[in-house]
Legacy VTK file of the C-alpha trace (Angstrom):
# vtk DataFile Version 3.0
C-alpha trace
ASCII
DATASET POLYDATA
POINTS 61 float
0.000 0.000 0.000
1.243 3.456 -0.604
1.719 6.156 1.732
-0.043 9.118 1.041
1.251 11.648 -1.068
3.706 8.836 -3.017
3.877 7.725 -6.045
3.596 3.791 -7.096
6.896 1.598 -8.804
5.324 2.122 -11.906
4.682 5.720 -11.371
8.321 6.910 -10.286
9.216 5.029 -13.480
7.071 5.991 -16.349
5.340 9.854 -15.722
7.374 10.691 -13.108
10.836 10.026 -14.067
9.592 11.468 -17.596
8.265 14.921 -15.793
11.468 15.270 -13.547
13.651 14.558 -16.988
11.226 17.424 -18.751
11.242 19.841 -15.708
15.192 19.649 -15.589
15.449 20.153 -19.562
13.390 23.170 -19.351
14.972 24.986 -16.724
18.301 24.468 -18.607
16.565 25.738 -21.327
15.540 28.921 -19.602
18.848 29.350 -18.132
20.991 29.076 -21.461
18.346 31.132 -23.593
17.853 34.239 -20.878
21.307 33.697 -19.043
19.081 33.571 -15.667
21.011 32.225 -12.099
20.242 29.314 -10.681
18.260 31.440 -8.063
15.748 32.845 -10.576
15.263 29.341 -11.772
14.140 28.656 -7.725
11.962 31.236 -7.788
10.182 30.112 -11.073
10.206 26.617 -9.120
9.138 28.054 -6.220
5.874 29.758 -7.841
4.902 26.871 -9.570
5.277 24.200 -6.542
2.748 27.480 -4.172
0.073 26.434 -7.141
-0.089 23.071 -5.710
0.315 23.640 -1.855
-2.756 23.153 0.436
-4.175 26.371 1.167
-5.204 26.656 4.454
-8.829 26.851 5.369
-10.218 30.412 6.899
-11.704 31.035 10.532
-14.087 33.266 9.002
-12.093 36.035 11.136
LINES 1 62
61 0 1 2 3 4 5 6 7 8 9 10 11 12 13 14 15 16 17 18 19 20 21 22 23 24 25 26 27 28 29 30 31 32 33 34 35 36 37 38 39 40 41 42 43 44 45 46 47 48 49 50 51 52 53 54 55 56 57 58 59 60
């Protein structure tokens, strides 16, 4: 049984792997056509990755 949040064998070898491989081209990509740091990169990364955090719920306050 998986824990949550994880993926399955299959998973961290088919999509996953393949979205990790395509996530890493593209930020070398970005880096050798606009000459960005690393730390912009992080930032870009760092955007993206708040899109799929839990927000958390209001107190109505």
């Amino acid at each position: 049984m998986n824990k949550p949040y994880s993926f399955s064998n299959e998973q961290m070898n088919g999509i996953v792997e393949l979205t990790y491989a395509n996530i890493i081209n593209q930020c070398d990509n970005l880096k050798k056509n606009t000459n960005c740091p690393n730390e912009q990169i992080v930032a870009l990364l760092s955007v993206i990755a708040s899109n799929f955090a839990i927000k958390p719920e209001k107190n109505g306050n």
